[in-house]
Structure formats: C-alpha cells, structure tokens
C-alpha positions as CSV (number, residue, x, y, z in Angstrom):
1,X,99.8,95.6,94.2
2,X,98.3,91.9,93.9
3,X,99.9,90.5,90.8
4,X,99.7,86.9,89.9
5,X,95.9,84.7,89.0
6,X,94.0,87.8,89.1
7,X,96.3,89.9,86.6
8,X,96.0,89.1,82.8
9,X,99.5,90.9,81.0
10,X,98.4,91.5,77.8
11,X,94.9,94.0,79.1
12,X,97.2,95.4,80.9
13,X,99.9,96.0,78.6
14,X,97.5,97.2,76.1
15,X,95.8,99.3,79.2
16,X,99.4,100.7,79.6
17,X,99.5,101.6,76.3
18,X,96.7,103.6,75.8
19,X,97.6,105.5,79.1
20,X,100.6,106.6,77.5
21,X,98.9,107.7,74.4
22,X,96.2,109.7,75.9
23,X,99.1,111.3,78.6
24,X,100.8,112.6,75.0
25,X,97.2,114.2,73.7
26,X,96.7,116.2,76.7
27,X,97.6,120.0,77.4
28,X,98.4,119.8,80.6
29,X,99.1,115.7,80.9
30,X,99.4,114.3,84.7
31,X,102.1,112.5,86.0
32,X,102.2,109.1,83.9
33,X,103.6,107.4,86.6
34,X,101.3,108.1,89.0
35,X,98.5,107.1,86.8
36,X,99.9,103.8,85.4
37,X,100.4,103.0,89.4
38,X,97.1,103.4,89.9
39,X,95.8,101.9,86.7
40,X,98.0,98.5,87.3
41,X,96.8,98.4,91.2
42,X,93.3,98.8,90.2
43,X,93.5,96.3,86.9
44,X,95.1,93.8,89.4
45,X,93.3,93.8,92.3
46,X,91.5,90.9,93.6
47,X,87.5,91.4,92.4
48,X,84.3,90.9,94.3
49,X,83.5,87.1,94.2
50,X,87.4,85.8,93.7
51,X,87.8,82.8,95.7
52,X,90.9,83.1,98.3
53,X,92.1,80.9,101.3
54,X,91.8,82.1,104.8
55,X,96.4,82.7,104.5
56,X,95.5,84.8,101.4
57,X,93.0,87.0,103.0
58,X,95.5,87.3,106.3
59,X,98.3,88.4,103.6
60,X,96.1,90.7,102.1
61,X,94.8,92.4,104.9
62,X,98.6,92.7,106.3
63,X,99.5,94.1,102.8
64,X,96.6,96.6,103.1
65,X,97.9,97.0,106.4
66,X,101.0,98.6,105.4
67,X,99.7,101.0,103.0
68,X,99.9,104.8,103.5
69,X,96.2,105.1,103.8
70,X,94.4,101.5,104.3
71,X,90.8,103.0,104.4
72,X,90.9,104.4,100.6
73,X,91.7,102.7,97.2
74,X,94.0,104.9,95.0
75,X,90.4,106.5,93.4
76,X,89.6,107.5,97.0
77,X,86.9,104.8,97.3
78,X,86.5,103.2,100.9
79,X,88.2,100.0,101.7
80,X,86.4,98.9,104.0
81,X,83.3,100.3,106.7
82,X,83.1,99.6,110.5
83,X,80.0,98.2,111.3
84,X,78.9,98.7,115.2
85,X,76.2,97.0,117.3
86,X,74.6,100.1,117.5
87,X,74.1,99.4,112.9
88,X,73.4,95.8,113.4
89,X,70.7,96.1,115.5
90,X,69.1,99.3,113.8
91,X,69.1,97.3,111.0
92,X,67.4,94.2,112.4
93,X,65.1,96.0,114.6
94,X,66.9,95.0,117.7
C-alpha cells in the first residue's frame, strides 16, 4: 500500500475507528481485517492529478506488478484498460 505524502494519519485513524465501530453493530460483521486493508489501501493511494517523478511511477507500476491481481483495485474496479490501434483509430476516424 502507498504510504507516505499522500497518506494523512489522523483521517485514517479516525477512518479506522469508525470501521471498527460499525464491524461491532453488525449481525453478521465481516472480517475487520480484511476491510481495514482495504480501507487504508484505498485512503492511501496515490489520487488522479498527484504529481509523481518518472522513478515513482516505475516503482509503482513494479509494486502493482507484484500484486495478486494487478488489473483490479481491492473494490474490483479496473486498474488500468488496454488501448489497441484498432480503439485509436475508431476513435479518430482513422
């Protein structure tokens, strides 16, 4: 999980927290663990319009890399798409 300019402790503590909390109220709770994985990798992560060097991006991508299953984020959203020639050029009338 990316933890350092992009993480701010105390949301997440508080985040933490509450995850606890509602994991006590329910009938049937989840696996806490599990769930405050997922919370801290998703609170952590590096956002759309974050500024990184090119060696940050290579680290990331080699991080991502080494992951279980690289194409989905633990909510099941895509990481990334492929984009072919075949796309490009429907999409620019080529």
């Amino acid at each position: 999980m990316p933890w350092g300019q992009y993480t701010n402790p105390k949301h997440i503590f508080k985040e933490l927290l509450d995850l606890v909390r509602k994991a006590k109220e329910e009938v049937k709770p989840l696996d806490v663990d599990d769930k405050a994985a997922i919370m801290l990798a998703c609170k952590s992560a590096i956002k759309a319009g974050d500024t990184l060097t090119g060696e940050e991006m290579i680290h990331l991508l080699a991080q991502l890399d080494a992951t279980a299953h690289p194409d989905r984020c633990p909510h099941g959203r895509p990481t990334y798409i492929k984009l072919t020639k075949r796309d490009l050029a429907r999409w620019f009338y080529r």
